[in-house]
C-alpha positions in Angstrom: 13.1 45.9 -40.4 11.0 47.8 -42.3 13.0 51.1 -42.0 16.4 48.8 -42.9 14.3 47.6 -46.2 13.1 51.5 -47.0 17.1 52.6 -46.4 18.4 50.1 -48.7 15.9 50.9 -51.1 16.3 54.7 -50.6 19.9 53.9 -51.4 19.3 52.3 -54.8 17.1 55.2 -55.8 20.0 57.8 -55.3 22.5 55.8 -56.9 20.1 55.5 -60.1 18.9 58.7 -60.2 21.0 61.3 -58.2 24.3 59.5 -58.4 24.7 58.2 -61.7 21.4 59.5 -62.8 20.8 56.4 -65.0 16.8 57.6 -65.0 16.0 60.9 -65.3 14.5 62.7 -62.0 11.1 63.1 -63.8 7.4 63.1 -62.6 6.5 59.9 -63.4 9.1 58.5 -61.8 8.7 60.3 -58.8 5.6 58.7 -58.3 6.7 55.2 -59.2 9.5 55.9 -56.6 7.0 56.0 -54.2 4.2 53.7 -54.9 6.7 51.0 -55.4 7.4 50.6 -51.7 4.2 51.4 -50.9 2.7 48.5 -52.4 5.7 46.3 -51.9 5.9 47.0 -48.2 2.1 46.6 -48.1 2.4 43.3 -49.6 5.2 42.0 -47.5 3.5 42.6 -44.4 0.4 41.7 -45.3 2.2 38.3 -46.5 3.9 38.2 -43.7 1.1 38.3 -41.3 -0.3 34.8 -42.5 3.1 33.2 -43.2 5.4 33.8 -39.9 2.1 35.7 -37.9 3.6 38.0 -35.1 2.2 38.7 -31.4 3.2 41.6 -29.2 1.3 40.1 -26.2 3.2 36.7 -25.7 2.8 35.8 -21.5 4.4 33.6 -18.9 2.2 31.9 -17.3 3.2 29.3 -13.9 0.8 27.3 -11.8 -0.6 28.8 -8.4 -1.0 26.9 -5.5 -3.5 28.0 -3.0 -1.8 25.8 -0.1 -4.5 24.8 2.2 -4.1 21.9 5.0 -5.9 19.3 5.7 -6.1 19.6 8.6 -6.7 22.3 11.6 -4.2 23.8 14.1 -1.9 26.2 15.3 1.3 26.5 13.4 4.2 26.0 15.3 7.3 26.3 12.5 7.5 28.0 9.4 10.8 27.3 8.2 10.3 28.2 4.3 11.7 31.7 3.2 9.6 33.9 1.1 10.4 34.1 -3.0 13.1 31.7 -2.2 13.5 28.7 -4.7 12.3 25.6 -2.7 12.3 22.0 -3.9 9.4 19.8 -4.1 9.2 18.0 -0.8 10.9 20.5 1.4 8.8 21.9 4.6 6.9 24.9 3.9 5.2 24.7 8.1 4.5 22.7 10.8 0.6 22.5 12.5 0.5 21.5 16.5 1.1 17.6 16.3 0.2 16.5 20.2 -3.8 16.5 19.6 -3.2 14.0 16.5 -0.4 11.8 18.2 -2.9 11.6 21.1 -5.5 10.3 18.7 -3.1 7.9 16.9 -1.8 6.6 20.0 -5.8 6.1 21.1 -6.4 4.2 17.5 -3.7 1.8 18.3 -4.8 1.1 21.8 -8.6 0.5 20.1 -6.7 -1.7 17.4 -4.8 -4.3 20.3 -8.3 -4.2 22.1 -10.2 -5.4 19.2 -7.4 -7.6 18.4 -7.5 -9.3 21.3 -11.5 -9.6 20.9 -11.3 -11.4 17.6 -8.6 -13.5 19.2 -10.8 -14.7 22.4 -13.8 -15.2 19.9 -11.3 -17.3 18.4 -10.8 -19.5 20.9 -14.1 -19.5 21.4 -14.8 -21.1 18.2 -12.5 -23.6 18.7 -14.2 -24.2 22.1 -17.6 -24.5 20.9 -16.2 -27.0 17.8 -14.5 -29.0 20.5 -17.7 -29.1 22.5 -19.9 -30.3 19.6 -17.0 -32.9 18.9 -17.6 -34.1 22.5 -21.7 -34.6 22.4 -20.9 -36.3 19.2 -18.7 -38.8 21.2 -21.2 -38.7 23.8 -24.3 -39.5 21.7 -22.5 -42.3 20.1 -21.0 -43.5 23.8 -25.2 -43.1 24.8 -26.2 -45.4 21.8 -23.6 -48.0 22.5 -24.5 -48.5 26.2 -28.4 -48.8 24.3 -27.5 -51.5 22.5 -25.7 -53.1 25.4 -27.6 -53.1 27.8 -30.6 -54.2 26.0 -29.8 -57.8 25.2 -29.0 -58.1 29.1 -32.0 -56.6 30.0 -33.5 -59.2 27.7 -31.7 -62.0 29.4 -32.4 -60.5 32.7 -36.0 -60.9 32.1 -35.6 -64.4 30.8 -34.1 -65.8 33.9 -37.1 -63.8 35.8 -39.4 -65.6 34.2 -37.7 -69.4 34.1 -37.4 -69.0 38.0 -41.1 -68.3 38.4 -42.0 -71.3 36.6 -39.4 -73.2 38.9 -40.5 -72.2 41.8 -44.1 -72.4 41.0 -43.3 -76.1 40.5 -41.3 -76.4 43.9 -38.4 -77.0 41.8 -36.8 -73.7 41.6 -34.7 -71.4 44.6 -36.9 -68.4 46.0 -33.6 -66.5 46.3 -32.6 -66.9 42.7 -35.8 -65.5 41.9 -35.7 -62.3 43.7 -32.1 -62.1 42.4 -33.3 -62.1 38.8 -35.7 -59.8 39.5 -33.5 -57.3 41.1 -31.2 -57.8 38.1 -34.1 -56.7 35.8 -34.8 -53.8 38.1 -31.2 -52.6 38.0 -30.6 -52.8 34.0 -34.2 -51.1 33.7 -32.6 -48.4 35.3 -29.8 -48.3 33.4 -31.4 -48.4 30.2 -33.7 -45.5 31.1 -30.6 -43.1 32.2 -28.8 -44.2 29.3 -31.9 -43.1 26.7 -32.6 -40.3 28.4 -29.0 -39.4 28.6 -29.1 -39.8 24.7 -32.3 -37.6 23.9 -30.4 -35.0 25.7 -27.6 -34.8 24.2 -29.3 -35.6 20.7 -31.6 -32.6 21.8 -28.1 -30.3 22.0 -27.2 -31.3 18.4 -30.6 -31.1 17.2 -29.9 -27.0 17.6 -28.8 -26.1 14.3 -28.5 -22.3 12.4 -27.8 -22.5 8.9 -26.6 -26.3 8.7 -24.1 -25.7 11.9 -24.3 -26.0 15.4 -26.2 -23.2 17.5 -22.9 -23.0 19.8 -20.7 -22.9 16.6 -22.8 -20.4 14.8 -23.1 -17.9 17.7 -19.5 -18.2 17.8 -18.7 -17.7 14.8 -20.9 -14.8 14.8 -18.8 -13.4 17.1 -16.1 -13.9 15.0 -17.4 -11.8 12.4 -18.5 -9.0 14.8 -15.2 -8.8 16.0 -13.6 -8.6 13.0 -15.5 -5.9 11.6 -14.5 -3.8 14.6 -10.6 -4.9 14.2 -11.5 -3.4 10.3 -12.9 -0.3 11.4 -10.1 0.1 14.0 -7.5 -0.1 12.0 -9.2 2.0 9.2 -9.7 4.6 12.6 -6.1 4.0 12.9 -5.4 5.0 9.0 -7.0 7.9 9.4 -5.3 9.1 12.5 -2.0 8.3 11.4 -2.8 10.5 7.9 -4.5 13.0 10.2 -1.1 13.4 12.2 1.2 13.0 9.0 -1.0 16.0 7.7 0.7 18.8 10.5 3.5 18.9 8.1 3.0 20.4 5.0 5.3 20.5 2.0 6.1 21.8 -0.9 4.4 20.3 -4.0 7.0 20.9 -6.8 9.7 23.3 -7.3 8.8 26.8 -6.6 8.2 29.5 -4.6 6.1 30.4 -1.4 5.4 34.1 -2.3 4.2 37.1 0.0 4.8 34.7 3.6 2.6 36.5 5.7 1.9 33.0 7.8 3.8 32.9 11.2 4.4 30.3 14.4 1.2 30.9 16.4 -1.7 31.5 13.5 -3.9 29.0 13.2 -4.8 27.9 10.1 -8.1 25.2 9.1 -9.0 22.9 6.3 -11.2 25.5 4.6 -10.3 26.4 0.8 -11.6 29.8 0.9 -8.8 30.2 3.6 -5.4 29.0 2.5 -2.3 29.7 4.5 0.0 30.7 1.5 0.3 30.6 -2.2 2.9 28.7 -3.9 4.1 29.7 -7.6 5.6 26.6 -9.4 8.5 26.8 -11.0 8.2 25.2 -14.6 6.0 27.8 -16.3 3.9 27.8 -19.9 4.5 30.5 -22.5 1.2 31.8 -24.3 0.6 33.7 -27.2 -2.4 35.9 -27.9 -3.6 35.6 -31.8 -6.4 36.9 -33.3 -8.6 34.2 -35.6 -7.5 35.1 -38.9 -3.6 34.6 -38.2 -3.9 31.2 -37.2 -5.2 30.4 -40.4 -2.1 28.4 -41.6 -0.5 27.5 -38.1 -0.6 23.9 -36.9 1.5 22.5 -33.6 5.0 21.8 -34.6 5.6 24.6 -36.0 8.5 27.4 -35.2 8.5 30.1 -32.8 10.4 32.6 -31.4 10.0 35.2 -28.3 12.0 38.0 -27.3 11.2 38.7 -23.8 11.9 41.9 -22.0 13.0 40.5 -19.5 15.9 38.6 -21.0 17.0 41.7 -23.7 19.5 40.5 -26.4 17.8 36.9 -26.3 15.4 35.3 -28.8 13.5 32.6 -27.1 13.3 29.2 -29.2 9.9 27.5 -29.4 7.0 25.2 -31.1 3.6 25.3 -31.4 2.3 22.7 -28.9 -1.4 23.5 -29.5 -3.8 26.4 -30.1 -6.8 26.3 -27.7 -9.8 27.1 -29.6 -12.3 28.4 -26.9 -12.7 31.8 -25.3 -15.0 33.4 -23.0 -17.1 34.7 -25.5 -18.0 31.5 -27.0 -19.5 30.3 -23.7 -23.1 31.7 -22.6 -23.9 31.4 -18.7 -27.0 28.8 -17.6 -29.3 31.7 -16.6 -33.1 32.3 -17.0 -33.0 35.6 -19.0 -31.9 35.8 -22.4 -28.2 36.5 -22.9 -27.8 39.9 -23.4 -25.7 40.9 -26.6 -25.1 44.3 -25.7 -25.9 47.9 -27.2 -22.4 47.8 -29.6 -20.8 45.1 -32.0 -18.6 42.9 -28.8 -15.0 43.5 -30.5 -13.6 39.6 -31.3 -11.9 37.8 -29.1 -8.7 36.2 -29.3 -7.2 33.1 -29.1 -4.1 31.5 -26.8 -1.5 29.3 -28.4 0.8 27.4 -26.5 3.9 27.2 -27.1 6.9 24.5 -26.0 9.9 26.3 -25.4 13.5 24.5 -26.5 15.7 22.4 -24.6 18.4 24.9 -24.7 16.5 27.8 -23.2 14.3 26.0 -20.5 17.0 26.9 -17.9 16.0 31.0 -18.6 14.6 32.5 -15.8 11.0 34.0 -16.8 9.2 35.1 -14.1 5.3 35.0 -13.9 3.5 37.3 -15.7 6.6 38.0 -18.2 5.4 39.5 -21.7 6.8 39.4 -24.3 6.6 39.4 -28.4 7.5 37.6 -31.3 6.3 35.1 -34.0 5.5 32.0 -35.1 6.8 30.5 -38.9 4.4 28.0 -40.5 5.3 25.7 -43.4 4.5 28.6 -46.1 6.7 31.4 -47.4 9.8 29.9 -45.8 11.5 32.4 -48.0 10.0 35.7 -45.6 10.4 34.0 -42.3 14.1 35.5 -42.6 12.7 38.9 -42.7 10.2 38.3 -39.3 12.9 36.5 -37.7 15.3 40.0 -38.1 11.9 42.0 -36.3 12.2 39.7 -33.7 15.7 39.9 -33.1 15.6 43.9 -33.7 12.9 43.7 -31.1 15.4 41.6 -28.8 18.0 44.3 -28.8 15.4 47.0 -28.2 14.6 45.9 -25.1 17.9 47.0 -23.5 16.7 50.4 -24.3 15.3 51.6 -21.0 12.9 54.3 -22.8 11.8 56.7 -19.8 12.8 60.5 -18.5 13.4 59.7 -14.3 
């Protein structure tokens, strides 16, 4: 662009003062001749550089996945094809799958085991409630046949003692006597089984844990111990099934599974400092590399373009999403020692912007590591962006020029 501006301007000054030699060819304005662009070029570009600041190191940069699986095996299928385009979700390979279906299948076995533990301590429960049901009934069945047989116990020993006195009198029938007494003997009896039949059972609800029945409480123990192994089995079983859905491993977004060195018959293990290919995602992030004093007046939002040269002839549309204000050489490593500043002046860093590139041009192909230059326009000097956005499209075409001797 700057050559363009010094041949129109090189064109003016022939017309004025070789063509129609309007100014005469002096000294004086020799030297204004050239000092003019001079300064004016100086000025434009130094204007420039703050207003619509320019990059020649613009990058593509896309996500790397170091696939690793989680789990170990010997790979049986590796169907993906290397630096083709795969979609997320497709197979990239297939681990051994008979060791994990072996410990599902064990799991599930574990599970109906368990399963049918909690079920039995179920019933159980129910057994045990019915039983303390039943010594209830029996208790109160025990105190009933108490309180009946006591007044006939009573009577028993009143007609004892009436046939005594009768037949210590002569009045009274010897038999009658020994029949009352046997009568007295017999309900004595009865009344003692019957109490002691009582105490027992009163002993066997008398056996409490924490305000229930011993039986019920042991059962219910049970209950709880059996469920917390049908949790754990099926938590077992969880993990087995994951373990066994893990032998397949796909592909996490669109992409590419680049330099496939992994074949059926490797083994491959859970370890990340050993992953069994490296997957490059499609959708990528454009950076450009400013140094601090052009971002001075550049916000997000703002304008960019990108010629990449990769894509000659095109000028990539853009915005600023954000500027990331942190480099390496802002950060000092946790150490004992004092950093170390270094015999020389360190030269300044620069900083990454991030740019959002347009609807229209997301559908380019830019492959990783694609560079590129071009410019971003801020809110000031709209009236120069014109004059950056020709460098940039000047700077497009170039890039079909193929500038090397073999």
């Amino acid at each position: 662009m700057e050559a363009i501006l010094l041949g129109i301007y090189s064109f003016f000054v022939w017309l004025i003062f070789i063509k129609f030699k309007w100014l005469p060819w002096t000294r004086p304005w020799q030297v204004t001749v050239v000092i003019i662009p001079i300064v004016a070029m100086a000025g434009m570009i130094l204007t420039l550089n703050v207003v619509a600041p320019s990059s020649n190191d613009i990058r593509v940069v896309k996500y790397v996945v170091q696939v690793v699986p989680q789990v170990r095996g010997r790979v049986t299928e590796v169907p993906v094809e290397p630096n083709r385009l795969v979609k997320k979700g497709a197979l990239l390979f297939r681990i051994e799958s008979e060791p994990y279906q072996a410990a599902l299948d064990a799991a599930k076995a574990k599970l109906a085991a368990d399963e049918a533990k909690l079920a039995q301590s179920g019933a159980g429960l129910a057994e045990a409630s019915a039983g303390v049901r039943q010594l209830r009934e029996q208790l109160k069945a025990a105190t009933s046949q108490l309180a009946a047989i006591r007044p006939r116990l009573d009577l028993a020993r009143l007609r004892v003692t009436q046939n005594r006195e009768l037949v210590a009198t002569g009045a009274g029938d010897r038999f009658a006597l020994e029949q009352a007494e046997a009568n007295v003997t017999e309900l004595q009896g009865q009344l003692d089984a019957a109490a002691a039949n009582e105490a027992v059972v009163a002993q066997k609800l008398s056996a409490v844990v924490n305000g229930e029945q011993a039986s019920v409480a042991s059962s219910r123990a049970q209950i709880a111990a059996a469920k917390a192994a049908v949790d754990a089995s099926r938590a077992q079983l969880a993990n087995a099934q994951w373990e066994l859905d893990q032998t397949s491993v796909y592909a996490p977004a669109d992409g590419y599974a680049i330099n496939v060195q992994l074949r059926p018959g490797s083994m491959v293990t859970s370890i990340p400092l050993a992953p069994a290919m490296s997957f490059v995602e499609e959708t990528f992030s454009v950076i450009a590399m400013y140094h601090q004093n052009e971002l001075v007046l550049v916000k997000p939002g703002d304008e960019a373009e990108v010629a990449f040269a990769m894509v000659p002839g095109r000028v990539i549309k853009a915005t600023v999403n954000s500027i990331i204000w942190a480099q390496g050489q802002g950060q000092v490593a946790q150490s004992g020692t004092i950093p170390v500043t270094g015999y020389a002046p360190q030269a300044p860093g620069r900083f990454p912007v991030k740019l959002d590139v347009a609807e229209r041009d997301r559908d380019v192909f830019l492959a990783a590591g694609a560079v590129g230059d071009g410019a971003i326009f801020t809110e000031h000097g709209a009236m120069l962006h014109v004059i950056r956005k020709v460098m940039v499209r000047v700077s497009a075409i170039t890039n079909y020029l193929v500038l090397k001797l073999h």
